[in-house]
N, C-alpha and C positions, 0 to 999 in steps of 0.2 A: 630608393634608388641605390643602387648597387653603388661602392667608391669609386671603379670603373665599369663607365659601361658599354656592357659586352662581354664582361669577364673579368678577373683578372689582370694584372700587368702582364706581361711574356716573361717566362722563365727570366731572359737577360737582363732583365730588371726594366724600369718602370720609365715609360715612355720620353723619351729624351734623353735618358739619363744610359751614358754607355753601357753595357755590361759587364760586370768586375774587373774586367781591365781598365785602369787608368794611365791615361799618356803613358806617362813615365817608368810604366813598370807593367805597360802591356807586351805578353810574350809574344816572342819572336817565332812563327813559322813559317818555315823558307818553302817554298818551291818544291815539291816531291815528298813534302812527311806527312802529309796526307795517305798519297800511297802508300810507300814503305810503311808506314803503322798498320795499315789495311792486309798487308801481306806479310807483315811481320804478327801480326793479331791472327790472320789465319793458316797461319802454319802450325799454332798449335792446334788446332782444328777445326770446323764450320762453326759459322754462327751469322747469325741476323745482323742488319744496319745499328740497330741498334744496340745489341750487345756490345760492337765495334767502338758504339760513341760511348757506351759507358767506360767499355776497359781502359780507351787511351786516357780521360776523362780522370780515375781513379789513378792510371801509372803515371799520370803526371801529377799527380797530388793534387788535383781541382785545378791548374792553370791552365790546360787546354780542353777543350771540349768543340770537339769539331762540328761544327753545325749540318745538318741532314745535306742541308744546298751542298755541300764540298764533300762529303763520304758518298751520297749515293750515282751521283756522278760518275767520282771515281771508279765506283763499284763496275759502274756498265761501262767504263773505259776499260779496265783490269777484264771483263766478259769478254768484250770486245777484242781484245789483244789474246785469246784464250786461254788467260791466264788464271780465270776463275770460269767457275762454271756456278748454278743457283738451281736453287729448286724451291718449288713451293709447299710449304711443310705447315699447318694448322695455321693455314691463314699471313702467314710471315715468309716472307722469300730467304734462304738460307744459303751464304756462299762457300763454297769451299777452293780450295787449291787445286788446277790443276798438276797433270806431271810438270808439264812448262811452268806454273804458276810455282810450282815447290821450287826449280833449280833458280827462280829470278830469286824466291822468298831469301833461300839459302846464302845470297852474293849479299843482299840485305843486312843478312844477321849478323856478319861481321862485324862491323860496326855496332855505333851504340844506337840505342832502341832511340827513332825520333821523339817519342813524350819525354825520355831524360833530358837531351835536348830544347828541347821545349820549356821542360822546367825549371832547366838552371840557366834560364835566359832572363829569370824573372830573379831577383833578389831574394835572397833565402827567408830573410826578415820578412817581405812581404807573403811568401806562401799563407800563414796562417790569417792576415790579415785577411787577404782572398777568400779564402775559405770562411772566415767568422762571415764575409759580406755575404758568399752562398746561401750559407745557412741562413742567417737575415732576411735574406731575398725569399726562401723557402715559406719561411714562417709568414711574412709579411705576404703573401701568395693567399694561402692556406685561410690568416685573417681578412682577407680581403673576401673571400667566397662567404668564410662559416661566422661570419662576428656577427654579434647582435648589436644591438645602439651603442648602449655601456659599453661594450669591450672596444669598438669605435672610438669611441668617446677616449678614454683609458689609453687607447693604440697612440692617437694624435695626441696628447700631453706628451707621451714616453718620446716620439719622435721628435716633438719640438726640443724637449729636454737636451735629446740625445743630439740632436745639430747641435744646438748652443753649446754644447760641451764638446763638442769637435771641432770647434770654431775658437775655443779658450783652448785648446791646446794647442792647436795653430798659432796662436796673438803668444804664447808663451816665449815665444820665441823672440 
């Protein structure tokens, strides 16, 4: 039997357990940086939903990652206002900028890019930590599909390990 079944945990990590943001030091995004990212991502020229979620994703240094439910919405909001226009290119819907969709982009860019925003809403110290949790989440993904018994076996010691030692640095205190 698979360690979960049906798959996998989700990307956001493992069932109950929030996704790399914690209380206290999950980032802040307001009202509208969804868009403005989406229009500020396509001005510098088309691309997929999902190219979208990766750039803002990377320009925030792993603290934001828009999830599909809020980017593709937007997308057909931004169509809908004619502000983007899409096509369908090897299977992937592709948005680009309308004329109107450039001069909104344009008021946008003024300002600072929403992911910087985004990212310095989180504690500088914590980016890295974030990001060590990603990659964690990746690998522990990955073992979950491809492990054999032993590597199983081997996975749960490291993890029990690795609580109880997150837990002595916490009592450190």
């Amino acid at each position: 039997m698979p360690p979960f079944p049906g798959g996998p945990p989700p990307m956001g990590g493992l069932p109950g357990v929030p996704p790399m943001g914690w209380e206290g030091d999950a980032p802040r995004v307001r009202r509208g940086d969804v868009r403005a990212a989406l229009l500020s991502l396509l001005s510098e020229g088309p691309k997929n939903g999902y190219q979208m979620i990766q750039d803002i994703e990377e320009r925030s240094r792993g603290v934001w990652r828009p999830s599909p439910g809020s980017v593709y919405p937007s997308l057909q909001q931004l169509e809908d206002e004619s502000l983007v226009a899409s096509d369908e290119s090897g299977g992937s819907r592709i948005y680009r900028l309308t004329e109107q969709g450039r001069e909104q982009a344009e008021r946008h860019l003024d300002g600072e890019p929403p992911w910087d925003e985004v990212a310095r809403s989180v504690p500088e110290d914590r980016h890295e930590l974030r990001l060590l949790w990603a990659q964690l989440n990746e690998a522990f993904s990955h073992l979950a599909r491809t492990a054999n018994d032993q590597q199983v076996t081997q996975a749960k010691k490291l993890l029990r390990q690795t609580r109880k030692s997150v837990f002595q640095i916490l009592a450190e205190d």
